[in-house]
C-alpha positions as CSV (number, residue, x, y, z in Angstrom):
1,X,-35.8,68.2,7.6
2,X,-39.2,69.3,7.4
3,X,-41.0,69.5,4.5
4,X,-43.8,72.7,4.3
5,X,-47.0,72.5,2.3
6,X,-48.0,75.5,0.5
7,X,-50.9,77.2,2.0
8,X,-54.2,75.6,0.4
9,X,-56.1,77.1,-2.5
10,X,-59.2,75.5,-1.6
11,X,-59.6,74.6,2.6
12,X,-63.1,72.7,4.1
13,X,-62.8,73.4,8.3
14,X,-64.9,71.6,10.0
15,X,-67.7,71.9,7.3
16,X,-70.7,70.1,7.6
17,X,-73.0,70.3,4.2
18,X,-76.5,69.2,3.7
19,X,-79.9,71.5,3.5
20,X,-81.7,73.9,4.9
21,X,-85.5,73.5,4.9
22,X,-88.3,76.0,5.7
23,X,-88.3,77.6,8.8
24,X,-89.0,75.2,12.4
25,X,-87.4,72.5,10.6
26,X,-84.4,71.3,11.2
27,X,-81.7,70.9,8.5
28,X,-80.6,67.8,6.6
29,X,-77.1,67.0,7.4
30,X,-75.5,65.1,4.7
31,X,-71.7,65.5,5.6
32,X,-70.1,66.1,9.0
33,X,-66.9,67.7,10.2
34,X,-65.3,67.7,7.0
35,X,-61.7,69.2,6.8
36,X,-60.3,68.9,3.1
37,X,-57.2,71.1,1.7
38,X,-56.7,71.3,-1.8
39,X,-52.9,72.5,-2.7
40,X,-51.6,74.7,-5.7
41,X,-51.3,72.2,-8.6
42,X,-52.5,69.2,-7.0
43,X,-55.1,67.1,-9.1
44,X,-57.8,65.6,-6.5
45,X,-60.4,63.1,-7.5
46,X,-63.7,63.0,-5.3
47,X,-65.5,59.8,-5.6
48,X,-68.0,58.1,-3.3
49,X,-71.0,56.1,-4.3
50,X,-74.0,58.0,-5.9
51,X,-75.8,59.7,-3.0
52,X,-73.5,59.4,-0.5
53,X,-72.8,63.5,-0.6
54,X,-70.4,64.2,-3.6
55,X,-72.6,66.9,-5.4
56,X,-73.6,68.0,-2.3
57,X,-70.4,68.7,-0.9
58,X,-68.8,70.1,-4.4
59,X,-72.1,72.7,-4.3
60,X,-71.0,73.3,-0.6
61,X,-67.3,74.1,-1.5
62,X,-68.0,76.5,-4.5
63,X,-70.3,78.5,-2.7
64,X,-73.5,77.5,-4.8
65,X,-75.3,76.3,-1.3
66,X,-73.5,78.1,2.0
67,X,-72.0,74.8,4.8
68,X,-74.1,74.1,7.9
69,X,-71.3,74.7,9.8
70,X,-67.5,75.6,9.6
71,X,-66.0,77.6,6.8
72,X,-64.7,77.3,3.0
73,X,-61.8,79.2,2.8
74,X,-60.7,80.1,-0.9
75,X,-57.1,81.1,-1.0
76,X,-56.8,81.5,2.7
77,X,-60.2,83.8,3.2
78,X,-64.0,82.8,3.8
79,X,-65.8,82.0,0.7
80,X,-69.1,83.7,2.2
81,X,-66.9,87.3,2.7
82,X,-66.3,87.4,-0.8
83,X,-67.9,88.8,-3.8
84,X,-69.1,87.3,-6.8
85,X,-66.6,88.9,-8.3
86,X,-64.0,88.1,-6.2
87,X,-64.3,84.4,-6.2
88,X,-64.7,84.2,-10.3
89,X,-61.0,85.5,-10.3
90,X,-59.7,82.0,-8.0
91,X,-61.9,80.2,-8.7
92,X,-63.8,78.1,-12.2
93,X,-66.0,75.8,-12.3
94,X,-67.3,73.7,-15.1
95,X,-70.3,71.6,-14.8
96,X,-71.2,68.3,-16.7
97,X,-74.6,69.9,-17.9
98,X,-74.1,71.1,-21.8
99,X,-74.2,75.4,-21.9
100,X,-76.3,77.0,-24.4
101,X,-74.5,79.5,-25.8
102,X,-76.4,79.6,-29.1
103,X,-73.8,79.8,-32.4
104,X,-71.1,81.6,-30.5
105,X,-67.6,80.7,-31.4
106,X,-65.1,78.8,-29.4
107,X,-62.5,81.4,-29.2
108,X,-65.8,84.0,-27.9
109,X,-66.9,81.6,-25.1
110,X,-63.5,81.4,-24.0
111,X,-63.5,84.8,-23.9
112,X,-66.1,84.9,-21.0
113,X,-64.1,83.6,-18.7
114,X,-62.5,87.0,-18.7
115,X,-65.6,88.8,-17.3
116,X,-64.8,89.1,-13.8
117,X,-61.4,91.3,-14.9
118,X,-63.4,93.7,-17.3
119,X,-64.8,96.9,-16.4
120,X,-68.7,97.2,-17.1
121,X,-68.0,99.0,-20.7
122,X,-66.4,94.8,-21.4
123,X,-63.7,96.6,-23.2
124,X,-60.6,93.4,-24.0
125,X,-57.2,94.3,-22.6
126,X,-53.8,92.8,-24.3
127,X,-54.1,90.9,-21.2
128,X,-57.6,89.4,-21.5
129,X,-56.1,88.7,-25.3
130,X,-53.0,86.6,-24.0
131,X,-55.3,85.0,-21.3
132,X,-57.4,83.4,-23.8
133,X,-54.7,82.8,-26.1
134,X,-52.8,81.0,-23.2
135,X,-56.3,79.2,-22.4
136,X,-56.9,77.7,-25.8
137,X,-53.3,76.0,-25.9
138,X,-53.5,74.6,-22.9
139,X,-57.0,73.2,-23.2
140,X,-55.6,72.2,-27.0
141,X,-58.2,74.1,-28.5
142,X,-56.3,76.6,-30.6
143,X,-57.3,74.9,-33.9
144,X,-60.9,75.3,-33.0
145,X,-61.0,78.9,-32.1
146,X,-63.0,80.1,-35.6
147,X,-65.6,76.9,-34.8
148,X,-69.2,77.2,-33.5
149,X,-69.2,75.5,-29.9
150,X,-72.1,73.8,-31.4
151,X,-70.2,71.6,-34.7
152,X,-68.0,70.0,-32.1
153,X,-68.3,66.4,-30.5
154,X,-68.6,66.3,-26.8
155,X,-64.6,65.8,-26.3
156,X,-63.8,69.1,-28.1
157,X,-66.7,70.8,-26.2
158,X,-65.3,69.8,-23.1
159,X,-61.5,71.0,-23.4
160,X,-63.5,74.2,-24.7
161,X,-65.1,74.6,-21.1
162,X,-61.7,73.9,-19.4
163,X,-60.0,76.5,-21.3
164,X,-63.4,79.1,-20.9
165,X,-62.2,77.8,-17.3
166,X,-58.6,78.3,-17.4
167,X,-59.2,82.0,-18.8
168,X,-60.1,83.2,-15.8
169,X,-56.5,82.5,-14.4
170,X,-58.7,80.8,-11.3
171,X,-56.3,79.7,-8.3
172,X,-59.0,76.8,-8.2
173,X,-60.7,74.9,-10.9
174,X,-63.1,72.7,-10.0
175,X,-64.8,70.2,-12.5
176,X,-68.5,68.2,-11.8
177,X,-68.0,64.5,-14.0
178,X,-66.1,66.2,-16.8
179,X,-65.7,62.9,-18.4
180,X,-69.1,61.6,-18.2
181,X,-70.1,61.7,-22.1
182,X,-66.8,60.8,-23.3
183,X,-65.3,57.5,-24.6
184,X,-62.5,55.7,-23.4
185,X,-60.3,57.3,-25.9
186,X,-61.4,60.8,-24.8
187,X,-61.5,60.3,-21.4
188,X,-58.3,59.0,-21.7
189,X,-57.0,62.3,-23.4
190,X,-59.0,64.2,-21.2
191,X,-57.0,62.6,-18.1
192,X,-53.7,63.1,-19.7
193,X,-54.3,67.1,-19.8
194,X,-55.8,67.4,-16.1
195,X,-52.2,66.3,-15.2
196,X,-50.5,68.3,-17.3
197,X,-52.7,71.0,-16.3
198,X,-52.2,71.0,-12.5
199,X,-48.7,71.0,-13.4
200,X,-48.1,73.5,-15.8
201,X,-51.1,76.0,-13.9
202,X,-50.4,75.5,-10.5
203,X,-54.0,75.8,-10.0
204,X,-55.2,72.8,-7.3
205,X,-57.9,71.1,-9.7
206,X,-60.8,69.2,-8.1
207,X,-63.4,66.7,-10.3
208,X,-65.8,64.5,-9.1
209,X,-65.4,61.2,-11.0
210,X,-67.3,57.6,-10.9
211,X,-64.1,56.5,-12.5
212,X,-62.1,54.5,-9.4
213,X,-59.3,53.5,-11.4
214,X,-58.4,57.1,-12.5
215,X,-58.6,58.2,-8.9
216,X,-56.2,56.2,-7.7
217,X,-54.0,56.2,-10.8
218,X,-54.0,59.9,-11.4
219,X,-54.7,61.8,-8.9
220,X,-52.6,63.4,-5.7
221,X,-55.0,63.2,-3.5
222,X,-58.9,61.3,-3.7
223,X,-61.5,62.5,-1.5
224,X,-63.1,59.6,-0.7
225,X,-66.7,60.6,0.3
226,X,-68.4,57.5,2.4
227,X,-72.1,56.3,3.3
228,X,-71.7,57.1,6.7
229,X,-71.5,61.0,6.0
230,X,-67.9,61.5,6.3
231,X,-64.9,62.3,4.0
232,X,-61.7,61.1,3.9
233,X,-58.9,62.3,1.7
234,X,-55.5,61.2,1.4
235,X,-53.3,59.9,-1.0
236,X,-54.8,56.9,-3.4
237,X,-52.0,54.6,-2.2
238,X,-53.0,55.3,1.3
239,X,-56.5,54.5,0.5
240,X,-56.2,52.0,-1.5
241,X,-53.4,49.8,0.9
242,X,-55.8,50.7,4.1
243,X,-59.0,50.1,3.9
244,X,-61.2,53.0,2.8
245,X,-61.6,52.1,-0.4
246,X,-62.7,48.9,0.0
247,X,-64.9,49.9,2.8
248,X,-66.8,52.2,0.8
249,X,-66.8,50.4,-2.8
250,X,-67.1,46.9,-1.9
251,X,-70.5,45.1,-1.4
252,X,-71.9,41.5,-2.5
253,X,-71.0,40.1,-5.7
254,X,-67.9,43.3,-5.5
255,X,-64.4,42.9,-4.1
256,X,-61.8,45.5,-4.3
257,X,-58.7,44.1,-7.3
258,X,-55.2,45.4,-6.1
259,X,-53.4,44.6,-9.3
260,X,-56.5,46.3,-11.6
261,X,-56.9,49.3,-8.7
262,X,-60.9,49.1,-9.2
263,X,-63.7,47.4,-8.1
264,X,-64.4,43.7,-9.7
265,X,-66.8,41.4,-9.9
266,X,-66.5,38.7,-6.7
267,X,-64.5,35.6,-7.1
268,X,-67.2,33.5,-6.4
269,X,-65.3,30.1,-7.2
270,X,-65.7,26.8,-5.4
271,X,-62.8,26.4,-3.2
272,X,-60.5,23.3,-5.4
273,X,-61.2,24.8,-8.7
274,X,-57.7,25.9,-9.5
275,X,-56.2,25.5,-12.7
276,X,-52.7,25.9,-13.4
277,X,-51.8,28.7,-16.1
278,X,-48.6,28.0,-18.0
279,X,-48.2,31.1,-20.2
280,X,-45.6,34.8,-20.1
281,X,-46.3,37.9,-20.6
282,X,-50.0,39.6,-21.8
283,X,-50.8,36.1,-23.1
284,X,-50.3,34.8,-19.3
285,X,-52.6,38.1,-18.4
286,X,-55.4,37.3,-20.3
287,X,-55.3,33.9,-20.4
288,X,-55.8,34.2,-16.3
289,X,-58.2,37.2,-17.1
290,X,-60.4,34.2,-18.8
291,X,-59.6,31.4,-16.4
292,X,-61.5,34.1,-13.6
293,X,-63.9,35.0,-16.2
294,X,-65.2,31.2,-16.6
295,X,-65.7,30.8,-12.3
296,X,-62.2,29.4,-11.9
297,X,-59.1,30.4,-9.8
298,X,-55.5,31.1,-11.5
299,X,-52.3,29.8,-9.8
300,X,-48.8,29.3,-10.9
301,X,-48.8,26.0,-8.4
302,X,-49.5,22.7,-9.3
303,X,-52.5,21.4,-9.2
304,X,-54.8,18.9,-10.1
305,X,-55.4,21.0,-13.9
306,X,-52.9,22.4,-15.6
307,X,-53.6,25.5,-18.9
308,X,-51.1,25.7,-21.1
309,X,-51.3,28.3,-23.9
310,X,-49.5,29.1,-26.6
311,X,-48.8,32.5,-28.3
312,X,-50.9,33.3,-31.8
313,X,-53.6,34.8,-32.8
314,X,-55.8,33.4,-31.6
315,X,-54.4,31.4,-29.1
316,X,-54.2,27.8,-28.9
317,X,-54.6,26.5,-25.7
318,X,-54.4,22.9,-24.0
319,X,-56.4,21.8,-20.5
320,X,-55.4,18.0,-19.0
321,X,-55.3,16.9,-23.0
322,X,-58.2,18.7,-24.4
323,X,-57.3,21.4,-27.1
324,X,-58.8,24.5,-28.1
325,X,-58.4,27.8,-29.9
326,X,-59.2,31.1,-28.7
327,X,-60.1,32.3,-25.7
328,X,-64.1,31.8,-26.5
329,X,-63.4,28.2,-26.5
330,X,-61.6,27.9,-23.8
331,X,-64.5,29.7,-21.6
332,X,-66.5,27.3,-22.7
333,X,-64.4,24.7,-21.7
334,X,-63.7,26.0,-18.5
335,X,-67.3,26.2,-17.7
336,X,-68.6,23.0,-19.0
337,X,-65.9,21.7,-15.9
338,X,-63.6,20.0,-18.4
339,X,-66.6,18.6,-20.3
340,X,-65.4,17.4,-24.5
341,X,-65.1,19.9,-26.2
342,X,-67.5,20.6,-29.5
343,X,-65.6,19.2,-32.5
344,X,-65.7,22.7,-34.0
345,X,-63.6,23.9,-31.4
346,X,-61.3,21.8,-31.6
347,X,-57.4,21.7,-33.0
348,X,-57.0,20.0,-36.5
């Protein structure tokens, strides 16, 4: 049985993007032949390295800066056919650069993402009401209607944007390093409701991101945007198992970690310095996480040095007879080359 795609929200054909100079020049081609499709509730990640082409190419498919060549077709018709009007109703986007919208509440700036559905007189309809209503629980928001966009912290103001976004019922919902202020707890967060959103919506939702590991953990498709000027998108396991990702990220000093799904520092250790790690569980996790942190190599073989560590906090830990506590220590140890330890760090 075959299984049909739904027609794409958001479609790149052939599109190459880059800039047009003054006249008797010739243009700056950044991409080339890019074909992208971006499906109804489908969360896509574009990453790349910094100025490889991702703003450039986000700009390009928005309609901010028209393609060198080829066409962006939103919902099936050519971006550059459509009014102003006509592509703030399918399509939002929210940028990473803080608005100025002076002392206006949250509940009022989600309200302008109605504008493209009112007449010129601005007049709210029940279902410019309902939209925002709708907008503010789904960006989680509601609580914050009354607020100033100003009092809030960067996480609130950001959900705030999304649901300004999400009011103007877009069929696409694109989204320039929406977690670039926040901390890992709010990024996290921040994730959590992208997925939900593209869910719940069906609205395909494209961000540009310098965070790997939520590319390929989170998203349905990554747009991987190389050096070389060209795109390739796919799904993060396909990436990820070929070798597109680690084409594009890896470098000196960088390798590509399968188990973590992000880029690492390079295993630089001397071949023979093993260590054998006798612990279970997060203990065994870390302890190895250590063991690679100190310039040696993990392995549950034998082998001429053998870690054992023991559960507690912290951990107590013994190398070829030498005892220790915490992992600190055992860094040290590990890097001194099974040097004495300091008598401080030692076991009574």
């Amino acid at each position: 049985m075959t299984i049909e795609n739904p027609r794409p929200a958001l479609q790149a054909v052939a599109v190459s993007a880059g800039y047009r100079r003054r006249r008797r020049h010739p243009a700056i081609t950044v991409l080339r032949d890019v074909h992208l499709a971006a499906r109804p509730g489908e969360l896509i990640a574009l990453i790349g390295p910094n100025g490889a082409g991702k703003s450039t190419l986000l700009r390009t498919l928005v309609g901010a800066q028209p393609p060198l060549a080829g066409h962006v077709l939103l919902d099936g018709q050519d971006l550059a056919t459509l009014s102003p009007r006509q592509r703030a109703r399918r399509l939002a986007v929210t940028l990473t650069e803080p608005v100025d919208v002076g002392q206006m509440s949250v509940e009022a700036v989600v309200a302008l993402g109605r504008m493209p559905y009112r007449s010129w007189i601005g007049r709210e309809k029940a279902r410019d009401r309902a939209a925002v209503d709708r907008a503010l629980l789904d960006a989680g928001v509601v609580d914050l209607r009354e607020r100033p966009l100003t009092d809030l912290s960067d996480g609130e103001r950001q959900r705030v944007m999304v649901a300004r976004a999400l009011a103007q019922e877009p069929a696409v919902l694109v989204l320039d390093e929406p977690t670039a202020f926040l901390d890992v707890a709010r990024r996290i967060e921040f994730a959590a409701m992208l997925t939900r959103l593209a869910a719940t919506t069906g609205a395909a939702i494209v961000l540009s991101t310098h965070d790997l590991g939520f590319a390929l953990r989170r998203a349905d498709q990554v747009w991987l945007v190389g050096g070389d000027g060209t795109v390739t998108a796919g799904a993060p396991e396909d990436l990820a198992y070929g070798d597109a990702v680690t084409r594009t990220f890896t470098g000196e000093n960088m390798s590509f970690d399968d188990a973590a799904a992000t880029i690492v520092v390079a295993d630089t250790t001397e071949p023979g310095a093993t260590v054998q790690v006798i612990a279970d569980g997060r203990l065994r996790q870390w302890a190895e996480h250590a063991v690679r942190r100190a310039g040696w190599e993990p392995t549950a073989d034998p082998c001429g040095h053998i870690l054992t560590v023991e559960h507690g906090t912290p951990c107590r830990w013994t190398v070829n007879g030498a005892q220790g506590v915490g992992f600190d220590a055992l860094v040290t140890h590990l890097r001194s080359n099974t040097a004495p330890l300091p008598e401080n760090a030692r076991t009574a």
